[in-house]
N, CA, C and O atoms as a CHARMM CRD file, in Angstrom:
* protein
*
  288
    1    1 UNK  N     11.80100  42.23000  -5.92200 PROA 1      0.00000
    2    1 UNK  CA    10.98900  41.78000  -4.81200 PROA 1      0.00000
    3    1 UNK  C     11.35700  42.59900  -3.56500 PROA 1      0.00000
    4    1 UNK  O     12.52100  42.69700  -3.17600 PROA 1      0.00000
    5    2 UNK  N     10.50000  43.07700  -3.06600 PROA 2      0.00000
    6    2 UNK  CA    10.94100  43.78900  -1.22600 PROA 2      0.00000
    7    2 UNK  C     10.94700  43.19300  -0.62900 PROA 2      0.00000
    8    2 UNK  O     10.27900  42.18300  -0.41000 PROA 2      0.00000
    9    3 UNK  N     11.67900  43.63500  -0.20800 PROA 3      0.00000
   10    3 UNK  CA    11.99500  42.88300   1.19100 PROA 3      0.00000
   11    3 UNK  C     11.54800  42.88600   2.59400 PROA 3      0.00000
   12    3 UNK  O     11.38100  43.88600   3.29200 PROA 3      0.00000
   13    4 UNK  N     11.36100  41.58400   2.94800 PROA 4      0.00000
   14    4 UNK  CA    10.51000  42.37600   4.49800 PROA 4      0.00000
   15    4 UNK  C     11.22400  42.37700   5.37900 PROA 4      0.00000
   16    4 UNK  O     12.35800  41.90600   5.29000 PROA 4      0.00000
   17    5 UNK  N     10.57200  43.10000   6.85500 PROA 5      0.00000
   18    5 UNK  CA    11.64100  43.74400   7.80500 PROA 5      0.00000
   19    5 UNK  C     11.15900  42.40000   8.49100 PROA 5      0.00000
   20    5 UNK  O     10.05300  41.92700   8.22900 PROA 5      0.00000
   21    6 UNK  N     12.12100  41.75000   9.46500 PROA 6      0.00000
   22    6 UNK  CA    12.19400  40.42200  10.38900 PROA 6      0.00000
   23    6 UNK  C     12.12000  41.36700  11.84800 PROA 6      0.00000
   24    6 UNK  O     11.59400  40.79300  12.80200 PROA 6      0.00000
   25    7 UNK  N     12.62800  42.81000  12.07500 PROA 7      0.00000
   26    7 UNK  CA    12.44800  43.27700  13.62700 PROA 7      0.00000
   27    7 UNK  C     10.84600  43.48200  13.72000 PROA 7      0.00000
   28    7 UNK  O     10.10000  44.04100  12.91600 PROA 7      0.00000
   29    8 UNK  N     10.57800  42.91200  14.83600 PROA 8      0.00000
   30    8 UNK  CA     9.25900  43.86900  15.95300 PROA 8      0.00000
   31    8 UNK  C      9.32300  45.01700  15.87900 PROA 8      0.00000
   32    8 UNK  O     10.36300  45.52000  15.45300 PROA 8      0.00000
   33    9 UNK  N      8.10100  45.92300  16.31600 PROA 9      0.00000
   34    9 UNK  CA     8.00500  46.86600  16.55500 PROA 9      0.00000
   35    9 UNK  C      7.32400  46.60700  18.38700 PROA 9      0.00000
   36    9 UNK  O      6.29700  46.11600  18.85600 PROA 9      0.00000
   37   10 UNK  N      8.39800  47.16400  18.87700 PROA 10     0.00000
   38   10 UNK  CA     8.12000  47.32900  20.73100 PROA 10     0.00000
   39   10 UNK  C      7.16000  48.19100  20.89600 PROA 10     0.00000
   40   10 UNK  O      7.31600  49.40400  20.76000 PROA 10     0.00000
   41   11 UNK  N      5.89700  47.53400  21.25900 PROA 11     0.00000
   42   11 UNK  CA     4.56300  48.60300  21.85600 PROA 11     0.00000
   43   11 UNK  C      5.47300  49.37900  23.78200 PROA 11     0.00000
   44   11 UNK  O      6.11400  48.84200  24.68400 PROA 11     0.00000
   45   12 UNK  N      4.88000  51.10000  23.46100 PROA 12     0.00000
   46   12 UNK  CA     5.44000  51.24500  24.64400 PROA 12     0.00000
   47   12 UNK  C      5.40800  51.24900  25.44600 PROA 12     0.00000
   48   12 UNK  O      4.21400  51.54300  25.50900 PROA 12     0.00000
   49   13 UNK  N      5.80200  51.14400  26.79200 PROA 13     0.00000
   50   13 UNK  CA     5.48300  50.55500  27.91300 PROA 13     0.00000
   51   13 UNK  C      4.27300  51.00400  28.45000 PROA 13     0.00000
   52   13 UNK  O      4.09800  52.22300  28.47600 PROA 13     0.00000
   53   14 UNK  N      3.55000  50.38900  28.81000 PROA 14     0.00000
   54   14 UNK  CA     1.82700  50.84200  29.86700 PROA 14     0.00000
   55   14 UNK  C      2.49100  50.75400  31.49400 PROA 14     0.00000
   56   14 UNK  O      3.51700  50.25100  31.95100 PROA 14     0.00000
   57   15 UNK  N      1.45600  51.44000  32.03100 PROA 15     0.00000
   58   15 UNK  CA     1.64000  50.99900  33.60700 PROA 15     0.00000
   59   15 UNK  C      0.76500  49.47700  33.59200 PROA 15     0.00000
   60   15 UNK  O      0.07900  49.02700  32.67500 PROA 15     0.00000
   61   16 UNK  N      0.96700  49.04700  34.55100 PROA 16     0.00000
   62   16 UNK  CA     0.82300  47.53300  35.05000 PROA 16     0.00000
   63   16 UNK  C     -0.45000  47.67200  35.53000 PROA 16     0.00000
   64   16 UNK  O     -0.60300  48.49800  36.43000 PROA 16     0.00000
   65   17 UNK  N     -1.77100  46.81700  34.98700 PROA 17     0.00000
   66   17 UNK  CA    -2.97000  46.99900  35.69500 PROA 17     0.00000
   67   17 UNK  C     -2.93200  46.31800  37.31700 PROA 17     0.00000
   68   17 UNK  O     -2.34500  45.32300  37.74300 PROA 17     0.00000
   69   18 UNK  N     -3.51400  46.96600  37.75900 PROA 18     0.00000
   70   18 UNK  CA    -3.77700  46.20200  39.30900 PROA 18     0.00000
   71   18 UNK  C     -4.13600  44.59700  39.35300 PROA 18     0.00000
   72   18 UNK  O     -3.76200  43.76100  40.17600 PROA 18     0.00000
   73   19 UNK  N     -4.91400  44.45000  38.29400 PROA 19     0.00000
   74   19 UNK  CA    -4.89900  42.86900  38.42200 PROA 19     0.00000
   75   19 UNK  C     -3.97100  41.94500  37.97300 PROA 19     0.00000
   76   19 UNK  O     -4.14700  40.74500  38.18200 PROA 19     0.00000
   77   20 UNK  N     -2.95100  42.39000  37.34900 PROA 20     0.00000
   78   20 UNK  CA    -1.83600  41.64300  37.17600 PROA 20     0.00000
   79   20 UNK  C     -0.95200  41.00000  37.64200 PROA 20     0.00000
   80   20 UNK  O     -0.72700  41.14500  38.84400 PROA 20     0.00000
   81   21 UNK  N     -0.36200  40.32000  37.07100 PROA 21     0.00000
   82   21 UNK  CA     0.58300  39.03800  38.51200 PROA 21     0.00000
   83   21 UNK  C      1.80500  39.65000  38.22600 PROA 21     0.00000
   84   21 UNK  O      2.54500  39.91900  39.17300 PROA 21     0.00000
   85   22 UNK  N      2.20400  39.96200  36.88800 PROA 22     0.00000
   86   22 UNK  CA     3.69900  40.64300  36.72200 PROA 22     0.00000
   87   22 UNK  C      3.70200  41.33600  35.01500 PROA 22     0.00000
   88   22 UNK  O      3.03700  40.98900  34.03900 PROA 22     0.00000
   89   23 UNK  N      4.99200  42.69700  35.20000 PROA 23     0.00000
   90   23 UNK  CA     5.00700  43.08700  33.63700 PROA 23     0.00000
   91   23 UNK  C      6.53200  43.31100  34.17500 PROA 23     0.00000
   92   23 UNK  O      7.18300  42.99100  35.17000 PROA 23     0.00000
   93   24 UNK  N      6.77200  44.15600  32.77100 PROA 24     0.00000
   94   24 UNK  CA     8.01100  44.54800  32.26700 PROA 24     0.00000
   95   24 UNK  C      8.44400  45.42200  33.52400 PROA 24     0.00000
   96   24 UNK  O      7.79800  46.02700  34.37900 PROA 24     0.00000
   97   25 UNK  N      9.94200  45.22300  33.26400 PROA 25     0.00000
   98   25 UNK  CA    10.67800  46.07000  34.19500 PROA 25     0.00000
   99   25 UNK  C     10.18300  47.51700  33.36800 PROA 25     0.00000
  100   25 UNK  O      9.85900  48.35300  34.21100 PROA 25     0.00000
  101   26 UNK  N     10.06000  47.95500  32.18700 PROA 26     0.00000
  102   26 UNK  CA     9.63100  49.26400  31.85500 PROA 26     0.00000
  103   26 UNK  C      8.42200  49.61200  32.07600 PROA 26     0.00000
  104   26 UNK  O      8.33600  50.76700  32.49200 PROA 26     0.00000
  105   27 UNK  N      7.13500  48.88800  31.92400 PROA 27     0.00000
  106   27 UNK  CA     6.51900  49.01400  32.29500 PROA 27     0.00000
  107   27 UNK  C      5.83000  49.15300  34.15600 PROA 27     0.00000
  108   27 UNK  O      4.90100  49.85300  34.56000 PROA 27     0.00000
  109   28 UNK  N      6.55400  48.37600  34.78600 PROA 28     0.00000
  110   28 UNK  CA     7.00800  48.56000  36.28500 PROA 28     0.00000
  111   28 UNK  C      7.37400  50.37100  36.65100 PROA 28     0.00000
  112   28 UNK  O      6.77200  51.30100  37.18800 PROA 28     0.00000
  113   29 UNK  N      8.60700  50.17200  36.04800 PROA 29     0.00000
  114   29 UNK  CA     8.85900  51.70400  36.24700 PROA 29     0.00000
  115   29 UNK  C      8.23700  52.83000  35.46000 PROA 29     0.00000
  116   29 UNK  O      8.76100  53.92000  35.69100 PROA 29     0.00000
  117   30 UNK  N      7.42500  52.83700  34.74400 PROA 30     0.00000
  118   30 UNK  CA     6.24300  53.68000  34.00700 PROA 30     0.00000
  119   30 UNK  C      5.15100  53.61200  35.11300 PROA 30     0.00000
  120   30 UNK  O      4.52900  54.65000  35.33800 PROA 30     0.00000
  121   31 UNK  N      4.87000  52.54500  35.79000 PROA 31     0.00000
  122   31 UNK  CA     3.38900  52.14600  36.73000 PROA 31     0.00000
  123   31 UNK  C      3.87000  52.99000  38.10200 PROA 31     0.00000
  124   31 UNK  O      3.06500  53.68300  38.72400 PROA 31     0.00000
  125   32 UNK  N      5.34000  52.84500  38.51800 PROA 32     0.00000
  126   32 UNK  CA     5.87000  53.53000  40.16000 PROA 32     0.00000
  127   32 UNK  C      6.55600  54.76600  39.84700 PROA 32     0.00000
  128   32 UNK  O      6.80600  55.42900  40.85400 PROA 32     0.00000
  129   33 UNK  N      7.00600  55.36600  38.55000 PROA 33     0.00000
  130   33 UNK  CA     7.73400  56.64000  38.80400 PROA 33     0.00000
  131   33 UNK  C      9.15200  56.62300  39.08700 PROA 33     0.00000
  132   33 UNK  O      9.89300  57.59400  39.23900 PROA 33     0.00000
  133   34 UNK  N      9.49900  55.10300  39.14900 PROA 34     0.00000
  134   34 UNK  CA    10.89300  55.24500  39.00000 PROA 34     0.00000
  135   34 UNK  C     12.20000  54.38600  37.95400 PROA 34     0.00000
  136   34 UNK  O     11.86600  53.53900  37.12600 PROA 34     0.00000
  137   35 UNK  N     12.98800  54.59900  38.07500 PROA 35     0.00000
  138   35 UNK  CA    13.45100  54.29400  36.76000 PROA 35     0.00000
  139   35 UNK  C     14.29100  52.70100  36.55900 PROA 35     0.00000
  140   35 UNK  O     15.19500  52.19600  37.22500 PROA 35     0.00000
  141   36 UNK  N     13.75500  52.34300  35.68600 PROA 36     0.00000
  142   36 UNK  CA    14.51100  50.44500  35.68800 PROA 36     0.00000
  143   36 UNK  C     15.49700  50.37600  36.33100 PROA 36     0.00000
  144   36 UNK  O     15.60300  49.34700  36.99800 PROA 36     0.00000
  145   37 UNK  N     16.48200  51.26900  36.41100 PROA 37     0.00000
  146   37 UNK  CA    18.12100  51.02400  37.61000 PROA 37     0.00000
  147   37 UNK  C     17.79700  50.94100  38.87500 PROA 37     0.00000
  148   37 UNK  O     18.41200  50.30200  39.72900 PROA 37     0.00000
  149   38 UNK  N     16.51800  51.78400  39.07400 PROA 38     0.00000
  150   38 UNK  CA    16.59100  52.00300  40.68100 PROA 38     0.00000
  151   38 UNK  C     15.07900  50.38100  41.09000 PROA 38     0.00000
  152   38 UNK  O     14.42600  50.17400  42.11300 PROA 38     0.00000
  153   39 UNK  N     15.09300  49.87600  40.19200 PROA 39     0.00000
  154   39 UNK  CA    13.93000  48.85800  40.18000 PROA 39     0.00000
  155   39 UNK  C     15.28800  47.67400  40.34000 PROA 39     0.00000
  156   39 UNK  O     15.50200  46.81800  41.19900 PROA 39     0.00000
  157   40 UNK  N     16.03700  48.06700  39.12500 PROA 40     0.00000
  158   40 UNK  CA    17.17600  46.65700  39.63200 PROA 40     0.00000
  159   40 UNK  C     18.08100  46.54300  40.72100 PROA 40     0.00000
  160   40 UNK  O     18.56100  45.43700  40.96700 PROA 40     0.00000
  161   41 UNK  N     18.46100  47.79700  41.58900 PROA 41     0.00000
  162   41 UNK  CA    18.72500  48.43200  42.64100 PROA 41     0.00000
  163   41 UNK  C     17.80400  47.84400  43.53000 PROA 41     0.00000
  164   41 UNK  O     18.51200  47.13700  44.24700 PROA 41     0.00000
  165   42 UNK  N     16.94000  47.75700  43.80200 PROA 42     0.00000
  166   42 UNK  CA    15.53300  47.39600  44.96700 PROA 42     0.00000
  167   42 UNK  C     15.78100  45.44100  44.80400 PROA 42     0.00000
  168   42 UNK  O     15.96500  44.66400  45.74100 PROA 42     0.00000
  169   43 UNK  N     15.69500  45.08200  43.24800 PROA 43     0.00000
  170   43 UNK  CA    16.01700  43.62500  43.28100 PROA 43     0.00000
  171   43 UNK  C     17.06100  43.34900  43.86600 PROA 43     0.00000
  172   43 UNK  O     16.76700  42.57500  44.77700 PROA 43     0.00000
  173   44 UNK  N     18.33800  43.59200  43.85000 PROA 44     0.00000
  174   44 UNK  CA    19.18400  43.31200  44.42900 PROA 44     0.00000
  175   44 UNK  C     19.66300  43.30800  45.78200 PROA 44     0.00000
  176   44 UNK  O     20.45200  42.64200  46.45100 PROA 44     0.00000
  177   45 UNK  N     18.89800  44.29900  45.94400 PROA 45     0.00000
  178   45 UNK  CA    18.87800  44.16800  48.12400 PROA 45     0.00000
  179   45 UNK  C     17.81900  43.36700  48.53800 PROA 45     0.00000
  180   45 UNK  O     17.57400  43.25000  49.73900 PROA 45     0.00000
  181   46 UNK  N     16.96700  42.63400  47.43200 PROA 46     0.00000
  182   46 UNK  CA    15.95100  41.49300  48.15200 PROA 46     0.00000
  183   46 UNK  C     14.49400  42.15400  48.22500 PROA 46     0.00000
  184   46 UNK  O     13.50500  41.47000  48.48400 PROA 46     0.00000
  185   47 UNK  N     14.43400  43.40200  48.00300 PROA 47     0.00000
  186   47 UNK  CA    12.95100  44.15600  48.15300 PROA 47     0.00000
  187   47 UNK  C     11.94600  44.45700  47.02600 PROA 47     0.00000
  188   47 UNK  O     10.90000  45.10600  47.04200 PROA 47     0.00000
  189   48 UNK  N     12.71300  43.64700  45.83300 PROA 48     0.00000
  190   48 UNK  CA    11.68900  43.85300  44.83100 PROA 48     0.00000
  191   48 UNK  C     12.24400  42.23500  43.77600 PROA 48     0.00000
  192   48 UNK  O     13.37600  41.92100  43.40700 PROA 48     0.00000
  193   49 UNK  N     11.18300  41.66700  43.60800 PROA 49     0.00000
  194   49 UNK  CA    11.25800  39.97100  42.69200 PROA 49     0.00000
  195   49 UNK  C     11.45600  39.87100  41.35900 PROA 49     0.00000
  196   49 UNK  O     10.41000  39.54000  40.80000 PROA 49     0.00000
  197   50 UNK  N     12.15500  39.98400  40.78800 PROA 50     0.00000
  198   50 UNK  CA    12.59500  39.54400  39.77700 PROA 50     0.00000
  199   50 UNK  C     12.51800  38.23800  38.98900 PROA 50     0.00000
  200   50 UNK  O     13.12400  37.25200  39.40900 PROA 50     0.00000
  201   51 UNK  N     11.69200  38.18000  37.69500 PROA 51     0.00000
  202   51 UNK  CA    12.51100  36.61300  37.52800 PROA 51     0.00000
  203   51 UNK  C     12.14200  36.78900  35.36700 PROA 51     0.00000
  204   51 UNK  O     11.34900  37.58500  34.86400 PROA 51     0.00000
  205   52 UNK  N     12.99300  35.80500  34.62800 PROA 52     0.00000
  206   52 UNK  CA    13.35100  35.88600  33.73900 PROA 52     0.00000
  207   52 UNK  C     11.53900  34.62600  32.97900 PROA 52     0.00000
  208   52 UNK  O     10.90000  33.69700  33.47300 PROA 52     0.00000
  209   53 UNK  N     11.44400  35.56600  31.35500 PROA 53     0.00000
  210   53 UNK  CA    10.76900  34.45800  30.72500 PROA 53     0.00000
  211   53 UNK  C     10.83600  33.96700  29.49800 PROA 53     0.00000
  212   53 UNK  O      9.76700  33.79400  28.91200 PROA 53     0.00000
  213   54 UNK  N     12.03600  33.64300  28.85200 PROA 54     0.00000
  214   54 UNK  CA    12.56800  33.62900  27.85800 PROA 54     0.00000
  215   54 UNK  C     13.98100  35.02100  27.62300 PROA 54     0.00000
  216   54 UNK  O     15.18300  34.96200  27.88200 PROA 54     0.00000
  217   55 UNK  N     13.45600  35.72300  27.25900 PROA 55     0.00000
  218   55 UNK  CA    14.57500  36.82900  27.16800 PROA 55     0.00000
  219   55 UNK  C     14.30800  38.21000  27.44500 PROA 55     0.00000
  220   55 UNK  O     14.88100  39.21200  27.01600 PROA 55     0.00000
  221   56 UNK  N     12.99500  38.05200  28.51800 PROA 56     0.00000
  222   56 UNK  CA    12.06600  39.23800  29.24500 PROA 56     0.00000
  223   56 UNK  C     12.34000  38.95500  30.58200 PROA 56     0.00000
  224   56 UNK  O     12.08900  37.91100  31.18400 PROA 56     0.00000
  225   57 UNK  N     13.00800  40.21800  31.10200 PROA 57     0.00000
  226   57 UNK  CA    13.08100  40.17800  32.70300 PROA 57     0.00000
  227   57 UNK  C     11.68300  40.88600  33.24700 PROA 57     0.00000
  228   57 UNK  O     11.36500  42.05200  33.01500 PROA 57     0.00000
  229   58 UNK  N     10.95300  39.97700  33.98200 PROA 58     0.00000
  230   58 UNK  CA     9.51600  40.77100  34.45200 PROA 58     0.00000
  231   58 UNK  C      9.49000  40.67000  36.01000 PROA 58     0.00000
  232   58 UNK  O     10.22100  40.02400  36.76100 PROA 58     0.00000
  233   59 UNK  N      8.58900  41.37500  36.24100 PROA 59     0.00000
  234   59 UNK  CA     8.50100  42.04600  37.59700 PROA 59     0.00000
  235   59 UNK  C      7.37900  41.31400  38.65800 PROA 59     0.00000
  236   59 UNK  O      6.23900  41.36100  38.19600 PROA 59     0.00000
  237   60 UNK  N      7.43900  40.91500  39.45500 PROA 60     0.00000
  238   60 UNK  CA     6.74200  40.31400  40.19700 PROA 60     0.00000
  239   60 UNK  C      5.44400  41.33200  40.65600 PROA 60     0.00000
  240   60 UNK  O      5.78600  42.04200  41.60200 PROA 60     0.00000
  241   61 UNK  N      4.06000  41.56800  40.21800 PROA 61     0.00000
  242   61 UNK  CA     3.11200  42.67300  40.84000 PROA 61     0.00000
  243   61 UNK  C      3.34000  42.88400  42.09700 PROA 61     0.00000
  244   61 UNK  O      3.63800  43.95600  42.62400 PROA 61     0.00000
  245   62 UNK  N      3.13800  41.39700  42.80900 PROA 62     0.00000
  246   62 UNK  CA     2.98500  41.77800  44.33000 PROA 62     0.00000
  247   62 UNK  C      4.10700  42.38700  45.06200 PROA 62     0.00000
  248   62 UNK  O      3.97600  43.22300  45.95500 PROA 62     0.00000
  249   63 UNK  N      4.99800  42.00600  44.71100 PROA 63     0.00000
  250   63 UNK  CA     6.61400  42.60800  45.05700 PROA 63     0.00000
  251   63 UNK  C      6.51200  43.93300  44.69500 PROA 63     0.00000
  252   63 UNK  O      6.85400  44.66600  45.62300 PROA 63     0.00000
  253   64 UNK  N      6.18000  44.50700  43.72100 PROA 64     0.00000
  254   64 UNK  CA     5.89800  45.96500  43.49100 PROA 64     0.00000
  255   64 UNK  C      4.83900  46.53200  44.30900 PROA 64     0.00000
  256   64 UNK  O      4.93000  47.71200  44.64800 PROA 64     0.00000
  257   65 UNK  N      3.87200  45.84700  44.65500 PROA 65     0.00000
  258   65 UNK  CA     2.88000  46.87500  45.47500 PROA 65     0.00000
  259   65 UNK  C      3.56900  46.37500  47.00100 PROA 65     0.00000
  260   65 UNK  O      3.39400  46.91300  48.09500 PROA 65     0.00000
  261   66 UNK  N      3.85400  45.96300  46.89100 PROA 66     0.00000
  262   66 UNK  CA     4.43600  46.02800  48.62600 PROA 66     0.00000
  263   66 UNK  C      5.57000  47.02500  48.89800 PROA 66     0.00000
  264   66 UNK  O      5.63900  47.89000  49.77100 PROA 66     0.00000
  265   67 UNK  N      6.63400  46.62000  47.72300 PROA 67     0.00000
  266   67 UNK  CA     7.53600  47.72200  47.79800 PROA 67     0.00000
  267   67 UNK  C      7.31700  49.09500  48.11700 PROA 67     0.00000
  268   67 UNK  O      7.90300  49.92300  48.81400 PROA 67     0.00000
  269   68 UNK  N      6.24500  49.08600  47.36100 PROA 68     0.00000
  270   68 UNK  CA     5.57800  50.66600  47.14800 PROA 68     0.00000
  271   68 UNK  C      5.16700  50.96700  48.16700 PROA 68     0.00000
  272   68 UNK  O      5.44600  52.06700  48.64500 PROA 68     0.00000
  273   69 UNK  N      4.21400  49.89400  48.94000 PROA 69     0.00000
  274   69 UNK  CA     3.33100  50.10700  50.01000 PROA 69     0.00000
  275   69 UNK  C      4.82300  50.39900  51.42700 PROA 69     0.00000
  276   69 UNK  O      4.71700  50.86600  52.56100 PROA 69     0.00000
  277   70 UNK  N      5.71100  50.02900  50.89100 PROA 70     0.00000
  278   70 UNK  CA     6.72400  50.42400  52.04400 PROA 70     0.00000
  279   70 UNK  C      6.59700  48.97800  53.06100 PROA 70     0.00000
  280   70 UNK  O      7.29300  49.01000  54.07600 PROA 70     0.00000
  281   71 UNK  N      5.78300  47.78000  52.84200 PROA 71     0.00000
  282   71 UNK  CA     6.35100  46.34900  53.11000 PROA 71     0.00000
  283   71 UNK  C      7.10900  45.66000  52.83900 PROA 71     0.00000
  284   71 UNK  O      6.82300  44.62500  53.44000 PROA 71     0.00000
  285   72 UNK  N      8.31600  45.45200  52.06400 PROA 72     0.00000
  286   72 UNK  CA     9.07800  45.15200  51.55800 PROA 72     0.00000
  287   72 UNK  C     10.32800  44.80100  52.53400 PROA 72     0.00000
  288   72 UNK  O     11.39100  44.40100  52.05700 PROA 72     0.00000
């Protein structure tokens, strides 16, 4: 009998459509050009939102376009 595989296969990250409320920190940094450290770097001084949904850290949209927009 074969055996089946129990892992996912991870689709890879997209940029974040504009109408979205929040995505992946990889996908975040695929959408701005910069890289998940410097995204968790920005969370941590308060200029970019963070929050957890099960065992996915995702990104707040609006917190990203403001960041970006240099409101933050």
């Amino acid at each position: 009998m074969a055996e089946r595989s129990t892992s996912r296969k991870k689709s890879p990250p997209q940029p974040i459509p504009p109408g979205a409320v929040a995505g992946t920190l990889q996908d975040a940094a695929i959408t701005v050009g910069l890289s998940v450290a410097t995204l968790r770097r920005h969370a941590a001084a308060g200029r970019l939102r963070l929050f957890k949904v099960g065992h996915r850290t995702l990104v707040d949209a609006a917190s990203l376009r403001a960041l970006m927009a240099g409101a933050a």
